[in-house]
Short mmCIF file of the C-alpha atoms (twelve columns), coordinates in Angstrom:
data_MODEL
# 
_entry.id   MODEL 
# 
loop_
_atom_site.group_PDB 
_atom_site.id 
_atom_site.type_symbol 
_atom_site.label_atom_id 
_atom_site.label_alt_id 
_atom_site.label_comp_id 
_atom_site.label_asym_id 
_atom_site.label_seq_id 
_atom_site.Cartn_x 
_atom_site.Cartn_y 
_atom_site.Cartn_z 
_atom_site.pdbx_PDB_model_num 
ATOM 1   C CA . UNK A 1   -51.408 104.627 -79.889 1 
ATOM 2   C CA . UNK A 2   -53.151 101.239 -79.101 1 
ATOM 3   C CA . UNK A 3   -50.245 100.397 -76.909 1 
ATOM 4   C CA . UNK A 4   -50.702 103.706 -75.273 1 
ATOM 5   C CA . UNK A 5   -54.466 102.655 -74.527 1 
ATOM 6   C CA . UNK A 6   -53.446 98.903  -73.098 1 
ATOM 7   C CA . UNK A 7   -51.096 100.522 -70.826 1 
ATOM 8   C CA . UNK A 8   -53.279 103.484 -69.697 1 
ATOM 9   C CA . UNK A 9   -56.346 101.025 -68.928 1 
ATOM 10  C CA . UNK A 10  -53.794 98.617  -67.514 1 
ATOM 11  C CA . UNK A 11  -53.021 101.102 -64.862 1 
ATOM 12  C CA . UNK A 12  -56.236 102.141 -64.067 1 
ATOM 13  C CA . UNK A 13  -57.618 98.608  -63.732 1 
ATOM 14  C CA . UNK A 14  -54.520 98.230  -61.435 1 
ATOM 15  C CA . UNK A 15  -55.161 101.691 -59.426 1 
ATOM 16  C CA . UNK A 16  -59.124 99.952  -59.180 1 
ATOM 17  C CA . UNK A 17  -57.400 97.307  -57.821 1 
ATOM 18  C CA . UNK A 18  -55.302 98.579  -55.234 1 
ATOM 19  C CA . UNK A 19  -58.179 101.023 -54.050 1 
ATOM 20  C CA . UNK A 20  -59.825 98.301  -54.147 1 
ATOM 21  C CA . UNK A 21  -57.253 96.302  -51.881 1 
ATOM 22  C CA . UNK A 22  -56.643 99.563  -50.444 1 
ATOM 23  C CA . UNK A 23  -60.275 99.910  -48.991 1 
ATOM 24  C CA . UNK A 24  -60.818 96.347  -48.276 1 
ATOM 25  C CA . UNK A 25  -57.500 96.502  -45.859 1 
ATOM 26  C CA . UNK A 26  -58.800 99.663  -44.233 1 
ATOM 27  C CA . UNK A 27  -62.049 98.405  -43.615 1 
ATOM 28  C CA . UNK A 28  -60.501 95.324  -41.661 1 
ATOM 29  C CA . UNK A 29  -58.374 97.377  -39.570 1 
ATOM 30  C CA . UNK A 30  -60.295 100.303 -38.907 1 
ATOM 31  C CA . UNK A 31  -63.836 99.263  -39.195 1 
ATOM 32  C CA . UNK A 32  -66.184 99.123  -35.739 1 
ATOM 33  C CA . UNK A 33  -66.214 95.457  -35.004 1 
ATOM 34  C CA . UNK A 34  -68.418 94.924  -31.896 1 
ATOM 35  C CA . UNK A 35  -71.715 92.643  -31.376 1 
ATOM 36  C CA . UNK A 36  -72.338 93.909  -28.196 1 
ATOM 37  C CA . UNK A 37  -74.496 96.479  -26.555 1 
ATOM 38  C CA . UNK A 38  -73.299 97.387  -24.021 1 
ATOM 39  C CA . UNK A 39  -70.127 100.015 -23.555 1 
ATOM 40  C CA . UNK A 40  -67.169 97.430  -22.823 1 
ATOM 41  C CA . UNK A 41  -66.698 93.898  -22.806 1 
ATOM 42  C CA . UNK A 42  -63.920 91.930  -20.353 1 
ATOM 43  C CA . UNK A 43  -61.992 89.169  -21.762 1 
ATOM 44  C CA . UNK A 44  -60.232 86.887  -19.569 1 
ATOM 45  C CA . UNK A 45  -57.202 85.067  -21.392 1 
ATOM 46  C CA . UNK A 46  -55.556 81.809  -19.544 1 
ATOM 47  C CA . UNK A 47  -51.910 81.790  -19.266 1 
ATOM 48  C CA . UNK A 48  -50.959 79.347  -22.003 1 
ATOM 49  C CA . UNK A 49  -53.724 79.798  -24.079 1 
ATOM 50  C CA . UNK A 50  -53.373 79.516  -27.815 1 
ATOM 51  C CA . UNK A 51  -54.781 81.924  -30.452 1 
ATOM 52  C CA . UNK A 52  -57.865 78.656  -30.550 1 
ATOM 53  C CA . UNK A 53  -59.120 79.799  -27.306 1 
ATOM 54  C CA . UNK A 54  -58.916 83.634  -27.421 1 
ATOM 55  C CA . UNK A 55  -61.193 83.473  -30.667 1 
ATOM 56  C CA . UNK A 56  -63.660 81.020  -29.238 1 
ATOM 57  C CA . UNK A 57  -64.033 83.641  -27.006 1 
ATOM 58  C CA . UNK A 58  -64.067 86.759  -28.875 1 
ATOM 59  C CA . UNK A 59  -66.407 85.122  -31.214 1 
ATOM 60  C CA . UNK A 60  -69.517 86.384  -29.409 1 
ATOM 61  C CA . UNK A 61  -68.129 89.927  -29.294 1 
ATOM 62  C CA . UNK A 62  -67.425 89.944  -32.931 1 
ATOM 63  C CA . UNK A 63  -69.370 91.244  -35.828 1 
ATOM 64  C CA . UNK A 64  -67.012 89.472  -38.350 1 
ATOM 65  C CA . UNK A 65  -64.698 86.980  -36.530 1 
ATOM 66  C CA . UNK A 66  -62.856 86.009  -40.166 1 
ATOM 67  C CA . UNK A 67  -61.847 89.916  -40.980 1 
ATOM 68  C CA . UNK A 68  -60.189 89.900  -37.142 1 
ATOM 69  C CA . UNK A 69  -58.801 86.821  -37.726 1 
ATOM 70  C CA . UNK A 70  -56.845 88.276  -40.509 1 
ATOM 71  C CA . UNK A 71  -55.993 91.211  -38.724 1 
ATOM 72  C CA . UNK A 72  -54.791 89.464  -35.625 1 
ATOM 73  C CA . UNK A 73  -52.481 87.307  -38.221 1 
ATOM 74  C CA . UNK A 74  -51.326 90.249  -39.823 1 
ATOM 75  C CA . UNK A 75  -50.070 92.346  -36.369 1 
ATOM 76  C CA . UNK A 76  -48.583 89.053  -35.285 1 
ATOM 77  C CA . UNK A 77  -50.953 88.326  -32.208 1 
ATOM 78  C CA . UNK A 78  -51.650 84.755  -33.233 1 
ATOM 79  C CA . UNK A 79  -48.117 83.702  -32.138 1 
ATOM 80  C CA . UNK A 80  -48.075 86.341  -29.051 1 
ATOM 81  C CA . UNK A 81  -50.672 85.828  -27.217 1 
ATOM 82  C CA . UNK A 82  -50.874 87.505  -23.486 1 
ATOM 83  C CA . UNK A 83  -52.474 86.275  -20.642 1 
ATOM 84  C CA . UNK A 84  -55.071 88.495  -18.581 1 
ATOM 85  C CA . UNK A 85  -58.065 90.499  -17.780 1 
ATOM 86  C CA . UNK A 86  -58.665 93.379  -21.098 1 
ATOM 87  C CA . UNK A 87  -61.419 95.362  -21.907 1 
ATOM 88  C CA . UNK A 88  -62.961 95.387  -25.215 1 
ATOM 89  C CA . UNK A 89  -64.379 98.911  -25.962 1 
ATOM 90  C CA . UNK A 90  -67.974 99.123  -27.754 1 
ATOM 91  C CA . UNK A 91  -67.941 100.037 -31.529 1 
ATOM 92  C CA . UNK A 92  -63.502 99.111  -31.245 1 
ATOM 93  C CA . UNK A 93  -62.434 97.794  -35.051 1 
ATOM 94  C CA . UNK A 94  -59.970 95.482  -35.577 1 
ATOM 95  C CA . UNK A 95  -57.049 97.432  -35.366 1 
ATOM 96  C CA . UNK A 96  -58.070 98.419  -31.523 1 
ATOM 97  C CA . UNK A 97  -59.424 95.154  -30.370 1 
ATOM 98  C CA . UNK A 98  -56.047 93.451  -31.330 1 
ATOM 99  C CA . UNK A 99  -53.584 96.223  -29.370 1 
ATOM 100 C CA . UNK A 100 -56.152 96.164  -26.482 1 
ATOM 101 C CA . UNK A 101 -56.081 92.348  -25.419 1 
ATOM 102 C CA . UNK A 102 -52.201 92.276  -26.858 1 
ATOM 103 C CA . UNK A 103 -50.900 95.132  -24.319 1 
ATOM 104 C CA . UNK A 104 -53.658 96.274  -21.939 1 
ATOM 105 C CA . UNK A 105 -53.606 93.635  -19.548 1 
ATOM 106 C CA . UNK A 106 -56.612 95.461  -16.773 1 
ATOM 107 C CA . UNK A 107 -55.663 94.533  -12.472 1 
ATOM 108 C CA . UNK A 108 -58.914 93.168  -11.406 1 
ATOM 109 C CA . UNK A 109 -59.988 94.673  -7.443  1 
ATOM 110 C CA . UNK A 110 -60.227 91.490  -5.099  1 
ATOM 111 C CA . UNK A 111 -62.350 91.190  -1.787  1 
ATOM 112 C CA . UNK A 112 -62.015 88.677  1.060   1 
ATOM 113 C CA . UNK A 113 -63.559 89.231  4.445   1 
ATOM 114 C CA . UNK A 114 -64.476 86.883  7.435   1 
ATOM 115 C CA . UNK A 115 -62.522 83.820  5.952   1 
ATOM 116 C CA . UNK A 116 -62.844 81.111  8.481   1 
ATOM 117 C CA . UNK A 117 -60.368 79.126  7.420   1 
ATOM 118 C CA . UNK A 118 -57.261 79.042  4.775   1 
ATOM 119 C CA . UNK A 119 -59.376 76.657  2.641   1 
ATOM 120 C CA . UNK A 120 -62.893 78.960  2.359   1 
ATOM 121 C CA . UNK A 121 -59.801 81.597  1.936   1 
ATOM 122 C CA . UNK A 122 -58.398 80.069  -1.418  1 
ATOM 123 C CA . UNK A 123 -62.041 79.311  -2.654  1 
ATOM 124 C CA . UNK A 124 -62.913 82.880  -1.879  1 
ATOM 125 C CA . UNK A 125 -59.700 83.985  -4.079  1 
ATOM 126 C CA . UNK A 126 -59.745 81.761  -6.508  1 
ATOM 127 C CA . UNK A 127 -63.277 82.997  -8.147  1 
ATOM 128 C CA . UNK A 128 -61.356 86.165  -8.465  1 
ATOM 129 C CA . UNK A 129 -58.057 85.548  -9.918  1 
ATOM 130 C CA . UNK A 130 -57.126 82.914  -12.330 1 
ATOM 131 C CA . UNK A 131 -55.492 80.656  -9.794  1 
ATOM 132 C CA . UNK A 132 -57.469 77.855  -8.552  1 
ATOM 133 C CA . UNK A 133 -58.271 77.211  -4.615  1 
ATOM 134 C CA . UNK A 134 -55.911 74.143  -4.668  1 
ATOM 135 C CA . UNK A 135 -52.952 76.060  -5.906  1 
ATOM 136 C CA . UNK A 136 -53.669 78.801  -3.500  1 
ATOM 137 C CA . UNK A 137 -54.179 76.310  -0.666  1 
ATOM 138 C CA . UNK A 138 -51.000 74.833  -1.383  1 
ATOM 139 C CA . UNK A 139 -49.565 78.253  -1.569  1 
ATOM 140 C CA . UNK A 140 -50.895 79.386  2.053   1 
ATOM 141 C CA . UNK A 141 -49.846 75.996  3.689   1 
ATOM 142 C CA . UNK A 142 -46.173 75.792  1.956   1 
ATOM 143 C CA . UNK A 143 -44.062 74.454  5.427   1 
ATOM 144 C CA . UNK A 144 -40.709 76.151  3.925   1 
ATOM 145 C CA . UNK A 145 -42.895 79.437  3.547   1 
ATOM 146 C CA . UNK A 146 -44.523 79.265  7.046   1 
ATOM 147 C CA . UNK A 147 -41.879 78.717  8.729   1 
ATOM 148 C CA . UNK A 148 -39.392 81.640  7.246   1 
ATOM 149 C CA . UNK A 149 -42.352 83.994  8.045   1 
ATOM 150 C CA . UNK A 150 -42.901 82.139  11.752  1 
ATOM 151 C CA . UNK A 151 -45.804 80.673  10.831  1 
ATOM 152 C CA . UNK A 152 -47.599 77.495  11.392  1 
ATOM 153 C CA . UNK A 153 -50.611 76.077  10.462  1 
ATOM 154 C CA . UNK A 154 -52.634 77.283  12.998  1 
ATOM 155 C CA . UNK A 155 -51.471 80.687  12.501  1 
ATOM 156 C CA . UNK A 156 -51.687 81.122  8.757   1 
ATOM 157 C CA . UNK A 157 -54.579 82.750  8.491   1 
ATOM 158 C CA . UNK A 158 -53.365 86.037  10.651  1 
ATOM 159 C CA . UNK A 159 -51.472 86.871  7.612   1 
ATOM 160 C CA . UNK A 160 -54.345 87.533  5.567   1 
ATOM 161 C CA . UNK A 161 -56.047 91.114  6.118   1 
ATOM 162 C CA . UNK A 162 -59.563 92.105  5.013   1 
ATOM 163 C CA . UNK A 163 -59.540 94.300  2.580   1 
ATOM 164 C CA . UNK A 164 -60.263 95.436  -1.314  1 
ATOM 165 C CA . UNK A 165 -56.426 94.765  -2.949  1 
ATOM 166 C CA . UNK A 166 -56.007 95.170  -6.855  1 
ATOM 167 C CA . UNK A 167 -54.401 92.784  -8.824  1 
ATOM 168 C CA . UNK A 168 -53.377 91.247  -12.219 1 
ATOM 169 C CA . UNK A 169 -56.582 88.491  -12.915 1 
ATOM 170 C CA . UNK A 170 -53.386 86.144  -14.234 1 
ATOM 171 C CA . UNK A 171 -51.447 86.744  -10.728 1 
ATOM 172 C CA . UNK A 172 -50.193 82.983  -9.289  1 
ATOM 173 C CA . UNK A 173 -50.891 81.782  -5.927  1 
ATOM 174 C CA . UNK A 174 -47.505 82.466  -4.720  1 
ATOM 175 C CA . UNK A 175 -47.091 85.734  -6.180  1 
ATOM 176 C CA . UNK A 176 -50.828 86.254  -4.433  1 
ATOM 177 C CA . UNK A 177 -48.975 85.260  -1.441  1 
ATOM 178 C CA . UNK A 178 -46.777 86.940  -1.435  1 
ATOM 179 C CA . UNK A 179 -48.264 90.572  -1.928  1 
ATOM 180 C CA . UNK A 180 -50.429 89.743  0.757   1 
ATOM 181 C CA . UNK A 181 -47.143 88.815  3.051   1 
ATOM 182 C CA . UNK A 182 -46.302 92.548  1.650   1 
ATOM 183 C CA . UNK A 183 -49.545 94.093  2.935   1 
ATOM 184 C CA . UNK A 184 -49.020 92.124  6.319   1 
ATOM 185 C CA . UNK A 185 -45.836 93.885  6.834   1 
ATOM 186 C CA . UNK A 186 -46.698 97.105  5.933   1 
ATOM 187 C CA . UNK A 187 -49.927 97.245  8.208   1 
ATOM 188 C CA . UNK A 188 -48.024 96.375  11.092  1 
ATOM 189 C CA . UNK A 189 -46.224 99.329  11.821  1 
ATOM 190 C CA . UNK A 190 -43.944 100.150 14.803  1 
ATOM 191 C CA . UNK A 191 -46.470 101.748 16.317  1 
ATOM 192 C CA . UNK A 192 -48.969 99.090  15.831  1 
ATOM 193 C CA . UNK A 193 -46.554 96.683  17.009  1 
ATOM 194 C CA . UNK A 194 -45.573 98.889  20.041  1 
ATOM 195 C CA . UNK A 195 -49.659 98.722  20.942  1 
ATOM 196 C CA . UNK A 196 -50.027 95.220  20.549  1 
ATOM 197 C CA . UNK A 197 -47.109 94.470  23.105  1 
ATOM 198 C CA . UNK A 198 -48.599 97.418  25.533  1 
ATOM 199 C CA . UNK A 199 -51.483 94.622  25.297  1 
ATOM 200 C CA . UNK A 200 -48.989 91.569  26.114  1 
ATOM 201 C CA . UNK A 201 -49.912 90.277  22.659  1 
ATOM 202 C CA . UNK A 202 -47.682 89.832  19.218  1 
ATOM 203 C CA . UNK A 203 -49.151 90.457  15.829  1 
ATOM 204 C CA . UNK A 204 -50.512 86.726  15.774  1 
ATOM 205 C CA . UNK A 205 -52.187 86.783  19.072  1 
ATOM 206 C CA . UNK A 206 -53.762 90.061  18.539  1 
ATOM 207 C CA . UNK A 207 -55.246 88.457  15.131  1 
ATOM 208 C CA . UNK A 208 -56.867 85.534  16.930  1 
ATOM 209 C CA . UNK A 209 -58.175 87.450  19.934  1 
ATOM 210 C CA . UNK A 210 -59.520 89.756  16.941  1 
ATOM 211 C CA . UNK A 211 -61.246 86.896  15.858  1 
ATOM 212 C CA . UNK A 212 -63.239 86.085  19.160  1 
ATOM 213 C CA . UNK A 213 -63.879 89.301  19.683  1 
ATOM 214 C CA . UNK A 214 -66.194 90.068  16.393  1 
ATOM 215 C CA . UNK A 215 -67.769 86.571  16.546  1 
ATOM 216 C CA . UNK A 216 -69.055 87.801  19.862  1 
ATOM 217 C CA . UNK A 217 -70.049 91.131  18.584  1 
ATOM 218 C CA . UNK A 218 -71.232 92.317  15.405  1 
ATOM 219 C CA . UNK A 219 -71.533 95.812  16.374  1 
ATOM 220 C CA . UNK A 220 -68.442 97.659  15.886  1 
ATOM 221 C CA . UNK A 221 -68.790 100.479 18.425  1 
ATOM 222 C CA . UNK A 222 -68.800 97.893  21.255  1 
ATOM 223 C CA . UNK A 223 -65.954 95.462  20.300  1 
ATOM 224 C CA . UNK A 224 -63.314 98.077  22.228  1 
ATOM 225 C CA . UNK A 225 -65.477 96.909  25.490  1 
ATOM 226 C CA . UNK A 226 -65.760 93.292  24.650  1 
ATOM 227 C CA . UNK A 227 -61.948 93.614  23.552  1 
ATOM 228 C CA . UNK A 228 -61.357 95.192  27.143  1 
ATOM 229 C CA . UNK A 229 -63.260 92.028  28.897  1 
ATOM 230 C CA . UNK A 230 -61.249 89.401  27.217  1 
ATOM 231 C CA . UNK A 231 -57.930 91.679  27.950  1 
ATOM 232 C CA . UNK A 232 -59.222 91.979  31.342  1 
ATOM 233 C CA . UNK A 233 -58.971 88.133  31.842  1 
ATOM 234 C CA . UNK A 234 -55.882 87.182  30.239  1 
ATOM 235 C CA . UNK A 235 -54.124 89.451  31.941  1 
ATOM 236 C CA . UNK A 236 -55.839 88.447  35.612  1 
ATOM 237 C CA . UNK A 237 -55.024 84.985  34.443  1 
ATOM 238 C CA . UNK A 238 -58.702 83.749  33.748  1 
ATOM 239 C CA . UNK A 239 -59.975 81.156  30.923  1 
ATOM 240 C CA . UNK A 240 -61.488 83.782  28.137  1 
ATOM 241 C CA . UNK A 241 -64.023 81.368  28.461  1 
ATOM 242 C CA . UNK A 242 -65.640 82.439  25.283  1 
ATOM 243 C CA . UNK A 243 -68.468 80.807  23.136  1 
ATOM 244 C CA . UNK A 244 -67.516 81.346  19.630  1 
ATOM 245 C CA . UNK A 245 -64.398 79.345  20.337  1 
ATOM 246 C CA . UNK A 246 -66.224 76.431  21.638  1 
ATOM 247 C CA . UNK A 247 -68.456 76.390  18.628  1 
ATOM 248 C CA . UNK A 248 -64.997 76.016  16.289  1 
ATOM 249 C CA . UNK A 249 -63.893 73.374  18.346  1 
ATOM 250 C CA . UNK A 250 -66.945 71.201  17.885  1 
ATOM 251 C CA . UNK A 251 -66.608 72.251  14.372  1 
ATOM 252 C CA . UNK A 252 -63.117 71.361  13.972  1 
ATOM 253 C CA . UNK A 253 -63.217 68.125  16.373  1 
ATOM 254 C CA . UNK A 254 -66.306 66.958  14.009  1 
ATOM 255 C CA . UNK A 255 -64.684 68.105  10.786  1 
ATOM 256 C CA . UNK A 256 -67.899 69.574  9.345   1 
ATOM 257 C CA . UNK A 257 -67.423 73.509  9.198   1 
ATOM 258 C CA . UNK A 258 -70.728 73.655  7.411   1 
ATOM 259 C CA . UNK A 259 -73.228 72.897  10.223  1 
ATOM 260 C CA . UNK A 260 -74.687 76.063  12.261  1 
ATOM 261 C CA . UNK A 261 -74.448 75.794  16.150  1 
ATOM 262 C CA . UNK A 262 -76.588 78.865  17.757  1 
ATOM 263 C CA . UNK A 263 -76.736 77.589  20.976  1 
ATOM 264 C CA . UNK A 264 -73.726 76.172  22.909  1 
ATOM 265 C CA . UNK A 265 -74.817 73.618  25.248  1 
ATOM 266 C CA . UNK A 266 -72.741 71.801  28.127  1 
ATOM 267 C CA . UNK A 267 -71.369 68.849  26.535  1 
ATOM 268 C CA . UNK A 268 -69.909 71.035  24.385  1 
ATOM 269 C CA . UNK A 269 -67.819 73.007  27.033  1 
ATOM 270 C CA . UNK A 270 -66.210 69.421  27.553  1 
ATOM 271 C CA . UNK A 271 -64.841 69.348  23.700  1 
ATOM 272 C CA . UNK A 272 -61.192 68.351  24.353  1 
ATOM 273 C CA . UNK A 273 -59.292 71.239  22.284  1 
ATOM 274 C CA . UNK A 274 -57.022 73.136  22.340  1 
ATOM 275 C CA . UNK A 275 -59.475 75.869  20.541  1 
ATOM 276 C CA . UNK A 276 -62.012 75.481  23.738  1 
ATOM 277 C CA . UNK A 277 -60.925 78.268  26.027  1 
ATOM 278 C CA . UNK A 278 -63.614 77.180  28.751  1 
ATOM 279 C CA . UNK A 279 -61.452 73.928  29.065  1 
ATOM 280 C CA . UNK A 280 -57.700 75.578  28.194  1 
ATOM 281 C CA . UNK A 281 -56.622 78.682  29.356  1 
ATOM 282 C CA . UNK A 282 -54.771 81.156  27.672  1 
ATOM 283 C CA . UNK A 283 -55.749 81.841  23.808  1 
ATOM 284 C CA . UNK A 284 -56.061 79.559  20.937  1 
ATOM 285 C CA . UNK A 285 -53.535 78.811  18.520  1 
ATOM 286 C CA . UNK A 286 -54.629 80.544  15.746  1 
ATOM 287 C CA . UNK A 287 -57.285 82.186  15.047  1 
ATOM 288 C CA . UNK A 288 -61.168 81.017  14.601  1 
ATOM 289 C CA . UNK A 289 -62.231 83.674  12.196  1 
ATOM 290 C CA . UNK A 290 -60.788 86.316  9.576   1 
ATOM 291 C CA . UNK A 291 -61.742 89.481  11.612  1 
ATOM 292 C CA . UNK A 292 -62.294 92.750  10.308  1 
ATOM 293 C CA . UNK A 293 -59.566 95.652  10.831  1 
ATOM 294 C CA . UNK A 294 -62.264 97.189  13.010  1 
ATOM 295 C CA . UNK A 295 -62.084 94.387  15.538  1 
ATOM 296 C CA . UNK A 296 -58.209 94.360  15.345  1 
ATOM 297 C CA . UNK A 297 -57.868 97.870  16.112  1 
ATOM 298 C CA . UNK A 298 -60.356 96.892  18.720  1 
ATOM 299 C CA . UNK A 299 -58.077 94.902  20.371  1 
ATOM 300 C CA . UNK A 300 -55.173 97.821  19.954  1 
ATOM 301 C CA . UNK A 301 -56.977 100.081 21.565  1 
ATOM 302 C CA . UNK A 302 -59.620 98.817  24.087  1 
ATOM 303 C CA . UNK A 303 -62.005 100.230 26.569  1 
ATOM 304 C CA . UNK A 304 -60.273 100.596 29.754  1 
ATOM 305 C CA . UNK A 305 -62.656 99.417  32.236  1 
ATOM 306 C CA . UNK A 306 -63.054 96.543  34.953  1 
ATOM 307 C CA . UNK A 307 -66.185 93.998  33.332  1 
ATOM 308 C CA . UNK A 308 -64.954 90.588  33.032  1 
ATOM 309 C CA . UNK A 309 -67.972 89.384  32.247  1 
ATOM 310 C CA . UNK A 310 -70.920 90.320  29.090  1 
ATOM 311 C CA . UNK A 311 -73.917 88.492  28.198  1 
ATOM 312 C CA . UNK A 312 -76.497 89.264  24.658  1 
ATOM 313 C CA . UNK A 313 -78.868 92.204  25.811  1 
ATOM 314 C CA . UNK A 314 -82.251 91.260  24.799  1 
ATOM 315 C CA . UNK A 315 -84.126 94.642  25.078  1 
ATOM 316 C CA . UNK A 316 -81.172 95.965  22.234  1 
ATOM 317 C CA . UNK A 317 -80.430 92.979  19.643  1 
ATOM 318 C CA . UNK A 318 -76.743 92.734  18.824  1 
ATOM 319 C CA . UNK A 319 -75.760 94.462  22.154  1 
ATOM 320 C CA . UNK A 320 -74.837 93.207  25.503  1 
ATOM 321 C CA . UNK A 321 -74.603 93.532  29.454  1 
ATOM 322 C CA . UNK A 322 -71.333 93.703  30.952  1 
ATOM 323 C CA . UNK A 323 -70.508 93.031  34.885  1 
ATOM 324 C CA . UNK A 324 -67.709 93.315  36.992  1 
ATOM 325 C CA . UNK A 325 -69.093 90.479  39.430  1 
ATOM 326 C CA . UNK A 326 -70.396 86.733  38.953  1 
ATOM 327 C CA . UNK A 327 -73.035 87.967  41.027  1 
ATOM 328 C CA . UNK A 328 -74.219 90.931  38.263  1 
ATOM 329 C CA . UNK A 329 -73.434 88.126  35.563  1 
ATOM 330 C CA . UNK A 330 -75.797 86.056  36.244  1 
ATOM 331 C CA . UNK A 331 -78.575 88.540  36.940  1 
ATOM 332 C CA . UNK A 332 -77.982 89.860  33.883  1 
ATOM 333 C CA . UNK A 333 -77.569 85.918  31.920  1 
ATOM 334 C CA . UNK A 334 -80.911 85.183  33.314  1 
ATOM 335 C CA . UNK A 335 -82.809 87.453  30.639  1 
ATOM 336 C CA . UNK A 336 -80.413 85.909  28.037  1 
ATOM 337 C CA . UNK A 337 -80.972 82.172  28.801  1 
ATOM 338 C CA . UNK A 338 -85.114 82.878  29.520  1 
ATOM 339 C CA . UNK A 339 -85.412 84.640  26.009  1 
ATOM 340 C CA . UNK A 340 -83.366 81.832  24.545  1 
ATOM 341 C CA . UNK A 341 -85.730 79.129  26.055  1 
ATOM 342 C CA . UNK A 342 -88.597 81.384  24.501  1 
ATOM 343 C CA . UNK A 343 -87.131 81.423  21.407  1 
ATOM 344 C CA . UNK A 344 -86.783 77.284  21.196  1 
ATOM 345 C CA . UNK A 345 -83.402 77.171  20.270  1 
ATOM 346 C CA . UNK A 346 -81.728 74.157  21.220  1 
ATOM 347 C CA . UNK A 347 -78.973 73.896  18.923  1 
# 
């Protein structure tokens, strides 16, 4: 009988136990296990990152870091650890936080407008993926890669389109590149292309006149017109003469894209480069500016008319007057150049 007693409290001090061990388990895995407020929290994991760095940053997020550590060694995650953008659910327990940052790698969207060159490009990117601007500047300027697509330098940039693209946060800069070469090829479409040459123009040249055309307008309903003008000219043969490319070419010749030039004066229309079209005729070799898809489908389908030359309209900011005659031009350039004197802007 007393034997009978030892072994009948035995067990029930061992079923204590295991409910015990039972409830203590559950409550790691399947407890809520959030510190924060609001509904979802993004993580951001490195590639190569060890187990060291993913807590350091959970810790914030964590009611009880140790119970998730033992969790996370228990599924195996410590040793597997994936890199990427995850989202952390509010009032997740262990359990869920550990299969959501181990297989629920989130794309991120990325933005990039009115780049104005392949450098402000990768710094622009590289805030958004986990690439840094000099591996994505290395990426865009890779000779053996420019030169299978029949690229240079000077034309890089026309690869890049404006737009909102998603993408994996731990995405390299060639594999960045790459989609983006993807995107290029599937925007120009045969009948795209078959526009572009109605124009006289390739892909690249349609790009860079793109360019000048929505530096000298920001208003989207006239760039067909201004897109006409400079169309106008280069197929008469004329200099595009055009102001926003003179600006880059002092910008370029002084290597300091960061100064602002409002007014261009006449030493400047003497900048020996190939970027001046008041000195060179003919359009640049690349493009100046990362223009909008509004100003390249400006450029694919412009205003038939015969102006050849515009000038700012100061009675309606952001507009201008257009002419068909020097004479009309420079009626219409006096109220431009007296409101500028007004205004006292010099440079």
């Amino acid at each position: 009988m007393y034997i009978k007693k030892i072994i009948a409290a035995t067990a029930l001090i061992g079923l204590v136990i295991a409910g015990v061990f039972a409830y203590t388990v559950y409550g790691k895995l399947f407890s809520p296990n959030t510190a924060f407020n609001t509904d979802e929290a993004h993580i951001y994991i490195p590639s190569y990152a060890t187990y060291a760095d993913v807590r350091a940053d959970l810790e914030p997020l964590l009611k009880d870091p140790v119970s998730f550590d033992e969790v996370a060694a228990r599924k195996g995650y410590v040793n597997a650890i994936k890199p990427g953008h995850f989202i952390i659910k509010k009032g997740s327990n262990n359990n869920e936080i550990v299969n959501s940052i181990r297989s629920g790698n989130i794309p991120v969207k990325i933005s990039f407008n009115n780049q104005e060159r392949l450098e402000n490009l990768a710094g622009r990117i590289s805030v958004q993926i986990e690439a840094d601007s000099l591996e994505l500047l290395k990426a865009f300027e890779d000779e053996g890669f420019l030169k299978e697509q029949n690229l240079d330098r000077q034309t890089a940039l026309t690869m890049y389109l404006p737009n909102t693209y998603e993408f994996y946060w731990n995405t390299s800069a060639e594999e960045f590149r790459d989609r983006m070469l993807q995107e290029y090829k599937r925007f120009w479409t045969p009948e795209r292309i078959a526009k572009a040459e109605a124009q006289g123009l390739n892909a690249q040249e349609v790009y860079t006149l793109a360019s000048i055309v929505q530096k000298e307008t920001a208003k989207v309903d006239e760039r067909p017109r201004v897109a006409g003008v400079y169309l106008n000219r280069l197929q008469n043969g004329w200099k595009l003469d055009a102001d926003p490319t003179v600006i880059y070419a002092v910008k370029k010749n002084q290597g300091d894209f960061d100064q602002v030039i409002k007014r261009v004066l006449y030493r400047d229309l003497e900048t020996d480069s190939p970027y001046n079209t008041y000195k060179y005729g003919g359009l640049p070799p690349g493009p100046i500016f990362m223009p909008d898809l509004s100003a390249i489908n400006a450029v694919l389908n412009p205003e038939k008319h015969e102006y050849y030359f515009f000038v700012a309209d100061v009675s309606k900011p952001g507009y201008h007057l257009f002419a068909k005659t020097v004479a009309q031009h420079n009626a219409n350039r006096k109220q431009y150049i007296d409101w500028i004197n007004a205004q006292g802007i010099n440079r």
